[in-house]
N, CA, C and O atoms as a DFTB+ gen file, in Angstrom:
596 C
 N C O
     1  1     -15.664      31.511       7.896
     2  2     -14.488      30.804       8.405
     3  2     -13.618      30.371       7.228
     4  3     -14.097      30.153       6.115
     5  1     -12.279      30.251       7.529
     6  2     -11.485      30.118       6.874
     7  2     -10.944      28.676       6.454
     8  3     -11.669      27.907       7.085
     9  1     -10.096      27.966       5.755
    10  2      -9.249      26.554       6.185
    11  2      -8.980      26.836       7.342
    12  3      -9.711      26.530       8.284
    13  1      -7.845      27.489       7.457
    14  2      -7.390      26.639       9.394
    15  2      -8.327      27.039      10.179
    16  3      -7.909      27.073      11.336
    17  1      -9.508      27.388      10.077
    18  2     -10.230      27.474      10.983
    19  2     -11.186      26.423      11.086
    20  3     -11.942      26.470      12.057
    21  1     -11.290      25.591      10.368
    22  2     -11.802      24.535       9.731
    23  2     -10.926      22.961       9.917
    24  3     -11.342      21.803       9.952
    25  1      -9.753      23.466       9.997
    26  2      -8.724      22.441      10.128
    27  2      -8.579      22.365      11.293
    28  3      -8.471      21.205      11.689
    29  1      -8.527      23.126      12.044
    30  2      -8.685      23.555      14.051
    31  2      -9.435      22.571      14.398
    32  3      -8.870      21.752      15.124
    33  1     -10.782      22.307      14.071
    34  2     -11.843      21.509      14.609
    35  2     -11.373      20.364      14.175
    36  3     -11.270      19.551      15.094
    37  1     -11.006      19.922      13.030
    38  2     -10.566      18.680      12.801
    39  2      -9.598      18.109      13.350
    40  3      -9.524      16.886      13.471
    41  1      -8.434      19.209      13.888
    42  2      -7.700      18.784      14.786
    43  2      -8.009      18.824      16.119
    44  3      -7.029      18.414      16.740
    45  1      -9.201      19.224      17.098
    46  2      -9.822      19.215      17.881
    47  2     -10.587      17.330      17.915
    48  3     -10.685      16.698      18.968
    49  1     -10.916      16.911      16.880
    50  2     -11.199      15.916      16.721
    51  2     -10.100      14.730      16.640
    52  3     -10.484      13.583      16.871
    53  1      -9.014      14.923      16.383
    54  2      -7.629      14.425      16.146
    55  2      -7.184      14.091      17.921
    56  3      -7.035      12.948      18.351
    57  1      -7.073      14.987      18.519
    58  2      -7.273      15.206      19.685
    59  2      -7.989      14.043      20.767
    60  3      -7.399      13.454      21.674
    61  1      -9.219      13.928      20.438
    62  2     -10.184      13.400      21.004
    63  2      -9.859      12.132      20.504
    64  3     -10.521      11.302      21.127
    65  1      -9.041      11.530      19.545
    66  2      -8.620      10.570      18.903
    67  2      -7.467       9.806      19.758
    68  3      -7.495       8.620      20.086
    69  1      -6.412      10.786      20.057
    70  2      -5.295      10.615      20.766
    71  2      -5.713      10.413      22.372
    72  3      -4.814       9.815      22.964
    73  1      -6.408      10.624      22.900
    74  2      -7.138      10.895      24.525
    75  2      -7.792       9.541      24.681
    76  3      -7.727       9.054      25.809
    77  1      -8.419       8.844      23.727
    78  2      -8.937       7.214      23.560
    79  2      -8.112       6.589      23.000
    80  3      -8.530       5.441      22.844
    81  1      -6.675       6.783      22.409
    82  2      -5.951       5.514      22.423
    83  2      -5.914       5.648      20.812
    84  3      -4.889       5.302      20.223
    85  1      -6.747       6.023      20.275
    86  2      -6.649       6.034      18.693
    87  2      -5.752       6.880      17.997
    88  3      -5.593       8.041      18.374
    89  1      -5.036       6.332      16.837
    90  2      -4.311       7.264      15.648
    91  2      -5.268       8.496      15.818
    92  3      -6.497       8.510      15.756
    93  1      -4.527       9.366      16.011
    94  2      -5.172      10.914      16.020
    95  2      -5.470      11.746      14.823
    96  3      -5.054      12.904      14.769
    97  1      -6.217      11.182      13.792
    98  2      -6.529      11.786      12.781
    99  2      -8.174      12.205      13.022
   100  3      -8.976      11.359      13.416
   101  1      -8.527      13.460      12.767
   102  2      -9.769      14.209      12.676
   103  2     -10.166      14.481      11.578
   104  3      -9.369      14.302      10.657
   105  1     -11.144      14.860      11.349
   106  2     -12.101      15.340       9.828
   107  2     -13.949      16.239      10.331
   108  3     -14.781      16.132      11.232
   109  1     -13.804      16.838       9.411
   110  2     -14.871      17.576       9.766
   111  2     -15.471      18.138       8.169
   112  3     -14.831      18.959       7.511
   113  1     -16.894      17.496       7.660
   114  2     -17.365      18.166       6.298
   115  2     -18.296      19.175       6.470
   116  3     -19.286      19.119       7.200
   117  1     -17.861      20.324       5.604
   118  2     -18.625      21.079       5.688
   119  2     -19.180      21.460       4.800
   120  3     -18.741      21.041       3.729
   121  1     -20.417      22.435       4.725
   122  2     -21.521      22.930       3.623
   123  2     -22.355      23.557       3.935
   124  3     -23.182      23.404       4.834
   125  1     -22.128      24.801       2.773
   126  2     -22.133      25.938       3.094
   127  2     -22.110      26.852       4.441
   128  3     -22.969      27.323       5.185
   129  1     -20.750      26.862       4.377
   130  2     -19.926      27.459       5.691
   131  2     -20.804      26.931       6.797
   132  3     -21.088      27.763       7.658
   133  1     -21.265      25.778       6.939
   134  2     -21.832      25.064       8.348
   135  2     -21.312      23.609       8.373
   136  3     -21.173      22.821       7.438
   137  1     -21.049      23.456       9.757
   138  2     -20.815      22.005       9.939
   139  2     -21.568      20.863       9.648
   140  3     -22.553      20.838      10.386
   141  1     -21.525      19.886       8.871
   142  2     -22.027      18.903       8.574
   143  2     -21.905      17.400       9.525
   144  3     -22.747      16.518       9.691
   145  1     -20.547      17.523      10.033
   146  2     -20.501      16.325      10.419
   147  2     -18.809      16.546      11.176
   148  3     -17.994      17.353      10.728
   149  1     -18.621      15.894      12.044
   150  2     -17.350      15.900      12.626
   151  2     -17.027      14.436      12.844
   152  3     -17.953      13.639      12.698
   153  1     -15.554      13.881      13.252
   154  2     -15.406      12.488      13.326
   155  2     -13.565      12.608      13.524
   156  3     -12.739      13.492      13.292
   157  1     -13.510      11.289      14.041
   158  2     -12.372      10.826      14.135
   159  2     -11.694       9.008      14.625
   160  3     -12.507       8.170      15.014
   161  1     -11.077       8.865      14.581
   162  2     -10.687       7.395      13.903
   163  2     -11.377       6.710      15.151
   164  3     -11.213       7.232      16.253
   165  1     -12.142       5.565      15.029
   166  2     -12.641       5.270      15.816
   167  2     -12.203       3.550      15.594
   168  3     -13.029       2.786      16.093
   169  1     -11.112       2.940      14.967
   170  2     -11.195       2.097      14.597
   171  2     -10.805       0.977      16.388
   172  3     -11.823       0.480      16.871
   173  1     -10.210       0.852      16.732
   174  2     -10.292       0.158      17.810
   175  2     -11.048       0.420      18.859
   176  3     -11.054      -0.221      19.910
   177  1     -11.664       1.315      18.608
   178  2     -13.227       1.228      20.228
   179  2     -14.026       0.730      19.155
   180  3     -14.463      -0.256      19.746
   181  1     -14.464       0.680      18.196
   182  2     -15.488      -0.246      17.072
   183  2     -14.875      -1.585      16.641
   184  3     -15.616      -2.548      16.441
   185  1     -13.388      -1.688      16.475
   186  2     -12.856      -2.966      16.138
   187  2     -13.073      -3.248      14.319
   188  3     -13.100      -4.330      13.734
   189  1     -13.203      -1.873      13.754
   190  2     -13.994      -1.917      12.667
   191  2     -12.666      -1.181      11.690
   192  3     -12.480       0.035      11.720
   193  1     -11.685      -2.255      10.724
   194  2     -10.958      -1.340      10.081
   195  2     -11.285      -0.200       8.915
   196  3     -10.479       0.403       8.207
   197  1     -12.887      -0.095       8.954
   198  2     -13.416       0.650       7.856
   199  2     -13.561       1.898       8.566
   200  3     -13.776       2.893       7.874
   201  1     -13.452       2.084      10.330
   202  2     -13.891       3.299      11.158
   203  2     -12.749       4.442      11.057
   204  3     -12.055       4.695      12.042
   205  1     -12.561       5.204       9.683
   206  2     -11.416       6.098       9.506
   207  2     -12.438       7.349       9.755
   208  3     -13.659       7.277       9.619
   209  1     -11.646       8.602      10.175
   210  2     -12.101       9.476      10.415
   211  2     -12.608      10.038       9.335
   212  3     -13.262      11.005       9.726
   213  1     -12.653       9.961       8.297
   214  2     -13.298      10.259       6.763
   215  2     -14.493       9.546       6.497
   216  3     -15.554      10.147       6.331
   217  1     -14.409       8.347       6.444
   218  2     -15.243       7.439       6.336
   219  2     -16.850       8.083       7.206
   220  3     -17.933       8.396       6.709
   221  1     -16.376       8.084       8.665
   222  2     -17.461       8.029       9.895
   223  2     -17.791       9.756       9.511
   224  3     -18.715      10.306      10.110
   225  1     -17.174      10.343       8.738
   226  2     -17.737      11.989       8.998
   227  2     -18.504      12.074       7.777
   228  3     -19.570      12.689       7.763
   229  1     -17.881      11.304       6.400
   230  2     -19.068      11.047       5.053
   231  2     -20.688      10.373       5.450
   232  3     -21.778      10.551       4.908
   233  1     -20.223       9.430       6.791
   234  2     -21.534       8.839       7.034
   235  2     -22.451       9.605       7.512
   236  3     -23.602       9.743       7.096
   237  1     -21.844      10.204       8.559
   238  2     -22.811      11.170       9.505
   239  2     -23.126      12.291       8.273
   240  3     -24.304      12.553       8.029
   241  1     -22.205      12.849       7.617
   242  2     -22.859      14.201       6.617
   243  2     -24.012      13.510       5.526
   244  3     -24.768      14.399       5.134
   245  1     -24.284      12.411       5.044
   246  2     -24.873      12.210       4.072
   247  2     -26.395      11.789       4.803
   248  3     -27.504      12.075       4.352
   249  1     -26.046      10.902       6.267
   250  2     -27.130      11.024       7.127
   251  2     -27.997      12.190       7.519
   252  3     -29.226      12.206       7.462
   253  1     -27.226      13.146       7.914
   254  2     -27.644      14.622       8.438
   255  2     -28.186      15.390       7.137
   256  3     -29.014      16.298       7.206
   257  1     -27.639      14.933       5.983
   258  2     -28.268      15.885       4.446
   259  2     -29.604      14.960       3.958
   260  3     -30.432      15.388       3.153
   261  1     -29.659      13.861       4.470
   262  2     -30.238      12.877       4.033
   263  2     -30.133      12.063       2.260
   264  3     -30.801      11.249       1.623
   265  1     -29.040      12.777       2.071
   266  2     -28.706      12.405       0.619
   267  2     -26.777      11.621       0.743
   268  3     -26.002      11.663       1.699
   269  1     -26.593      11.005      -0.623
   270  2     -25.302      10.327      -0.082
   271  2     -24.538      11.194      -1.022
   272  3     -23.312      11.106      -0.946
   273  1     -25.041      12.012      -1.891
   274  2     -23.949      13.206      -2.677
   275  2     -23.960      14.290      -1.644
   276  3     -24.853      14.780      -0.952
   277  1     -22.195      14.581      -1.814
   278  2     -21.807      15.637      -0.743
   279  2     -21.025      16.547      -2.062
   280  3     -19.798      16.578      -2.163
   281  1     -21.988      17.289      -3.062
   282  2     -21.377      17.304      -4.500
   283  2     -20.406      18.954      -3.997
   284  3     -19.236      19.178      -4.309
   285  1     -21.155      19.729      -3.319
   286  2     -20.903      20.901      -2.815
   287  2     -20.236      21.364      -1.486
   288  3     -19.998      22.521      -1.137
   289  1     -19.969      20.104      -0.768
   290  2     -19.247      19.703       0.674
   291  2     -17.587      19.637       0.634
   292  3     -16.892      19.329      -0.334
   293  1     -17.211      19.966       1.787
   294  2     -15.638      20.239       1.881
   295  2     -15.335      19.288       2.597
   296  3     -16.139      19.206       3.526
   297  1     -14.505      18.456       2.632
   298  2     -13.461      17.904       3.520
   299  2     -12.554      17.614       4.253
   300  3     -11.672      16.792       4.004
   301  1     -12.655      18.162       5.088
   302  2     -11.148      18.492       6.247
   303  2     -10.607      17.767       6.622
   304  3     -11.197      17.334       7.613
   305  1      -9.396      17.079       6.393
   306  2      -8.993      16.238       7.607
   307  2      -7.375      16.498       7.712
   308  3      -6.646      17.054       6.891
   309  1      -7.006      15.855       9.130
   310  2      -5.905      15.765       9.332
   311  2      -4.560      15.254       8.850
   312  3      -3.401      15.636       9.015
   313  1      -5.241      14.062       8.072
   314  2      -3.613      13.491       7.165
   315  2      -4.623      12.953       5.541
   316  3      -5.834      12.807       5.376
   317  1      -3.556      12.798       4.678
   318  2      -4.042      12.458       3.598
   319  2      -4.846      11.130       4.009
   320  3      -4.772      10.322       4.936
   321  1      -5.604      11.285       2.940
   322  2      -6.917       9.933       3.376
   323  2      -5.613       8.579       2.336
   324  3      -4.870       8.607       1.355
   325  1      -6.016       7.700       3.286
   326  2      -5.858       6.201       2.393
   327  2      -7.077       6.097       1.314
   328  3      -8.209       6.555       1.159
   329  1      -5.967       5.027       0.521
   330  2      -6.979       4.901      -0.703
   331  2      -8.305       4.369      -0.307
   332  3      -9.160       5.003      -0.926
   333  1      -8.829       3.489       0.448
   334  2      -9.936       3.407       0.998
   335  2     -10.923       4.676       0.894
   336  3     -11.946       4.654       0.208
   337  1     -10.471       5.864       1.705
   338  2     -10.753       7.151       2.225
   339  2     -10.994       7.837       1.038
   340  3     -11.946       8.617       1.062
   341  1     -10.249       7.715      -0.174
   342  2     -10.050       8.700      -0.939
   343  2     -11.258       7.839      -2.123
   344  3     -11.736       8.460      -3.071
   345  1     -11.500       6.804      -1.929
   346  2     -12.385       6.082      -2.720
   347  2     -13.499       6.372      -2.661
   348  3     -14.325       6.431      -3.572
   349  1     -13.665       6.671      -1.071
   350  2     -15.092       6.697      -0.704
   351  2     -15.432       8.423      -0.990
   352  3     -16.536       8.808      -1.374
   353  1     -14.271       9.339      -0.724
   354  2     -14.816      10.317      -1.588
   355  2     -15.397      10.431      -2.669
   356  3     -16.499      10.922      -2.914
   357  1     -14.683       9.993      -3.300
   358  2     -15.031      10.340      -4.786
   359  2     -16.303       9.638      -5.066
   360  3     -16.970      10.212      -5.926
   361  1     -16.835       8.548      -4.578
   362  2     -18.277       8.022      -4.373
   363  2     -19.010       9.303      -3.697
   364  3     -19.659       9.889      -4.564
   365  1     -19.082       9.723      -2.835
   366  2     -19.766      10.921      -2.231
   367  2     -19.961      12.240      -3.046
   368  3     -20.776      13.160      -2.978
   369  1     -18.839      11.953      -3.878
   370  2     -18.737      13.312      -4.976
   371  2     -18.653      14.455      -4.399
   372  3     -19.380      15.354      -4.824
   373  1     -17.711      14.729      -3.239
   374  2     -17.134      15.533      -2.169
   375  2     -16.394      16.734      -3.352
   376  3     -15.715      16.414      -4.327
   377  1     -16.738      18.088      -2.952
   378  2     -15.784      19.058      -3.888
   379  2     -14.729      19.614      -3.703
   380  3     -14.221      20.508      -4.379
   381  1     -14.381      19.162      -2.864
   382  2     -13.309      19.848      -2.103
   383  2     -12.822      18.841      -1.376
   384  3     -13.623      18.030      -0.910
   385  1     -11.264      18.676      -1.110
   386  2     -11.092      17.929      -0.268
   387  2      -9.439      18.583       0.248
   388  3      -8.453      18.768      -0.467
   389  1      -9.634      18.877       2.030
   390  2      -8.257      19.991       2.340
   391  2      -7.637      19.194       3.376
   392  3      -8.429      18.847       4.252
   393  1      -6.368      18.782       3.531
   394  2      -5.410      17.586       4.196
   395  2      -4.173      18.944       4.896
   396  3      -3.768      19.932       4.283
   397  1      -3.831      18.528       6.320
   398  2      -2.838      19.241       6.846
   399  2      -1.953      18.239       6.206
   400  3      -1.669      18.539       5.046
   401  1      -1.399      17.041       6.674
   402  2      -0.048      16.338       6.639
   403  2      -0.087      15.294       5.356
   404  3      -1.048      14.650       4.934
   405  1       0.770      15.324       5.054
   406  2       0.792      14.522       3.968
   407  2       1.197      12.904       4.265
   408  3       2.026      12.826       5.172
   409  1       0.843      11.755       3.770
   410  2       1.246      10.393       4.339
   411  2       1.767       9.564       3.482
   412  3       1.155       8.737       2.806
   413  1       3.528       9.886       3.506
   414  2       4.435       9.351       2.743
   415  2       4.552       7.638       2.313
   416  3       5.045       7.176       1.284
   417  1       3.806       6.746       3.687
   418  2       3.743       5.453       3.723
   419  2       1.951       5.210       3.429
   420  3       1.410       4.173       3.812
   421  1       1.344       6.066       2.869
   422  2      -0.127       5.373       2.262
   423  2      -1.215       6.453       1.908
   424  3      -2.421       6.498       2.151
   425  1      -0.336       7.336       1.224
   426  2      -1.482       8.226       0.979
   427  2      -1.822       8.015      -0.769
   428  3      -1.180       7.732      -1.781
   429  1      -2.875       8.260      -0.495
   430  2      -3.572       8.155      -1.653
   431  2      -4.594       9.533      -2.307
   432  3      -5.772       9.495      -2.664
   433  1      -3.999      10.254      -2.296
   434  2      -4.206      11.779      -2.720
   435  2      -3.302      13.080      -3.009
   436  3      -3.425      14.282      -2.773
   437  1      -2.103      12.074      -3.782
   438  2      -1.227      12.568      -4.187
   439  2       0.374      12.661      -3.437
   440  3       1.220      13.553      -3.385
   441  1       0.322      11.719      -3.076
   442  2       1.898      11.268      -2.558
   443  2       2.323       9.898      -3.059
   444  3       2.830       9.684      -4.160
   445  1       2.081       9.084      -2.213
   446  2       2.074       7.560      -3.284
   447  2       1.551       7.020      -3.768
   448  3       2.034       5.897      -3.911
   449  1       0.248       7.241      -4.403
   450  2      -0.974       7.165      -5.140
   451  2      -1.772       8.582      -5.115
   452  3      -1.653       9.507      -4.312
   453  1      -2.557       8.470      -6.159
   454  2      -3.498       9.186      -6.304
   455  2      -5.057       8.966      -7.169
   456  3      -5.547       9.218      -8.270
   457  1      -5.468       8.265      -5.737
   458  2      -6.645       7.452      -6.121
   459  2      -7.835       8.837      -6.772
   460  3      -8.597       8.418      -7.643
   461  1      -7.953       9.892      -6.517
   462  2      -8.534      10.679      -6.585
   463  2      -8.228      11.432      -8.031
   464  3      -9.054      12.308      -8.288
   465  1      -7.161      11.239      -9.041
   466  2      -7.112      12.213     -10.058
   467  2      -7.066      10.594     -11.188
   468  3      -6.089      10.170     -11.805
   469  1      -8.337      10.054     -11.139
   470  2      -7.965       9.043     -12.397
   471  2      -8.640       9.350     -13.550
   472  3      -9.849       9.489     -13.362
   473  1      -8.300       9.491     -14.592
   474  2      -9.074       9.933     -16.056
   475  2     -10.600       9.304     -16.410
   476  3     -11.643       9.826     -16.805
   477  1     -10.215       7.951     -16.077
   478  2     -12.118       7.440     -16.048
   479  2     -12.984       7.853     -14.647
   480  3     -14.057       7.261     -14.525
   481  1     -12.726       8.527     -13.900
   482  2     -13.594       8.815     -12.958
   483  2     -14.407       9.756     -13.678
   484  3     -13.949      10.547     -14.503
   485  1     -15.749       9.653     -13.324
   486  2     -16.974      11.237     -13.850
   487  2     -16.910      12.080     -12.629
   488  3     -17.943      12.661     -12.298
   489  1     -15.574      12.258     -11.744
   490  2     -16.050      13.321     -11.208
   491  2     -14.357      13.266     -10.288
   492  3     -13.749      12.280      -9.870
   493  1     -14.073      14.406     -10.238
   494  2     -12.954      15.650      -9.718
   495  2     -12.933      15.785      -8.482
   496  3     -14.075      15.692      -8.030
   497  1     -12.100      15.978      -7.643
   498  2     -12.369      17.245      -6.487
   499  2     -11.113      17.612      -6.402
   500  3     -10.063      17.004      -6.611
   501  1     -11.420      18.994      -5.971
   502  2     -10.585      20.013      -5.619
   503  2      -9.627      19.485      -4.501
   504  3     -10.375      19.062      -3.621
   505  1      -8.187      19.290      -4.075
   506  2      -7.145      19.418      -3.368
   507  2      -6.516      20.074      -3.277
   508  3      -5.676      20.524      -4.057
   509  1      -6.933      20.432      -1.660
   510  2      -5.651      21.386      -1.419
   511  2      -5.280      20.770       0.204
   512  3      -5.937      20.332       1.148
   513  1      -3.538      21.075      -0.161
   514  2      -2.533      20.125       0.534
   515  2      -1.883      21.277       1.683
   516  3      -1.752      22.457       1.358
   517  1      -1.532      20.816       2.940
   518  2      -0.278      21.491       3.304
   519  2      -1.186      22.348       4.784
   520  3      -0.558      22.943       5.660
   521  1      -2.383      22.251       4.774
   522  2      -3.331      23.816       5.916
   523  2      -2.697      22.886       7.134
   524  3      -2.817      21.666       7.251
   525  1      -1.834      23.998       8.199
   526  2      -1.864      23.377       9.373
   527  2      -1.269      22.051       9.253
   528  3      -1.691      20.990       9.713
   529  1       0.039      22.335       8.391
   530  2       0.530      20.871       8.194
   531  2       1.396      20.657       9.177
   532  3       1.466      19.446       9.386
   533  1       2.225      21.390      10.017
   534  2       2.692      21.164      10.951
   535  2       1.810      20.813      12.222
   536  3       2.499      20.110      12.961
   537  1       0.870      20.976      12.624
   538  2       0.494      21.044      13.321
   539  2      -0.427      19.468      13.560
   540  3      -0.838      18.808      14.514
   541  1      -0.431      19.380      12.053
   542  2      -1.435      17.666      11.763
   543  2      -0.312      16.639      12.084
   544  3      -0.455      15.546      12.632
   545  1       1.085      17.335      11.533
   546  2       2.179      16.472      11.931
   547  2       2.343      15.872      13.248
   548  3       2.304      14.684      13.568
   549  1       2.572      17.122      14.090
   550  2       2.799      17.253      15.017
   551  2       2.406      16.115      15.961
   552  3       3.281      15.457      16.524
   553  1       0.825      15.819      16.184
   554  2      -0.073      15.276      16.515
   555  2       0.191      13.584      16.499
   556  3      -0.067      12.827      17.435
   557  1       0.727      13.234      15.293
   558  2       0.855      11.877      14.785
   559  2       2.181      11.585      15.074
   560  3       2.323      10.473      15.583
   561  1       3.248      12.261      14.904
   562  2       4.640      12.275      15.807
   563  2       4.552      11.953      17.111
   564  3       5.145      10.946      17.498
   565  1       3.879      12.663      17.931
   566  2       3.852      12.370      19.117
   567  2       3.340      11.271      19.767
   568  3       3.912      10.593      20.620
   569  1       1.815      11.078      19.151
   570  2       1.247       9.833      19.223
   571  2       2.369       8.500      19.176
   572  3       2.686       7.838      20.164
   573  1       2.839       8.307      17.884
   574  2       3.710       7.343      17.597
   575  2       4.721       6.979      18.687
   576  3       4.786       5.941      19.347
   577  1       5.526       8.113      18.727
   578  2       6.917       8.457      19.601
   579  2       6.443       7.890      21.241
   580  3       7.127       7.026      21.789
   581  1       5.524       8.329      21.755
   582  2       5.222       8.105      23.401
   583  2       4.129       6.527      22.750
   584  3       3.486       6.145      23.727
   585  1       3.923       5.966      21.970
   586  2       3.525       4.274      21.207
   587  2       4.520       3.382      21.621
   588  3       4.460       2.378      22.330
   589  1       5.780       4.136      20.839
   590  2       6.848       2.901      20.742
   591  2       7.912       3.123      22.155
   592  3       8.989       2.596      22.433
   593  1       7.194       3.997      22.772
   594  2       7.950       3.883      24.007
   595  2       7.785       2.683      24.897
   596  3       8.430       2.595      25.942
């Protein structure tokens, strides 16, 4: 499987986000070309502002590996992670990390921060920006738009 094929499920999860009332952001880690873990924002059915769809899919993958390094694991999600999100990567030591939409008001992986490329960190990951960016857009537009109605 490919990114957007990879990004599909995460937006399948994005989905399932928007259908309960939640910001529709999805994520899904994977390793070696198998699913690890799927998730999506769960923060108001938990009441928990730490329940980001990144967050809850690092938990479940490090649970399911039984280890908390995800050194060789990919990261899918739907919008750039907040610095929170992007923190807790780089704790996981995630190698990859692939974002459809980019988040002009709080992203932190290379738009208005970039919690993820700091010189004292011991460890990197790979970004790549833009898979299915319309489509991650799309999702969070709409959400919003039929919100403030």
């Amino acid at each position: 499987m490919g990114h957007q094929d990879w990004m599909r499920l995460a937006l399948e999860q994005a989905k399932l986000a928007y259908d309960s009332g939640e910001v529709p952001i999805g994520a899904v880690v994977v390793y070696n070309n198998q699913i690890l873990a799927l998730a999506h924002n769960e923060k108001e059915q938990r009441q928990d502002p730490t329940a980001h769809a990144e967050i809850l899919a690092i938990q479940r993958a490090t649970e399911k590996l039984g280890a908390w390094r995800l050194s060789d694991a990919a990261l899918y999600v739907t919008l750039e992670p907040c610095p929170m999100c992007a923190g807790a990567l780089v704790q996981a030591r995630l190698k990859t990390l692939v974002y459809g939409a980019t988040d002009l008001k709080g992203g932190a992986a290379g738009s208005v921060m970039n919690v993820l490329d700091i010189n004292r960190w011991n460890h990197r990951i790979e970004v790549i920006v833009g898979v299915m960016e319309e489509e991650c857009s799309a999702i969070l537009k709409d959400f919003f738009s039929k919100r403030r109605r």
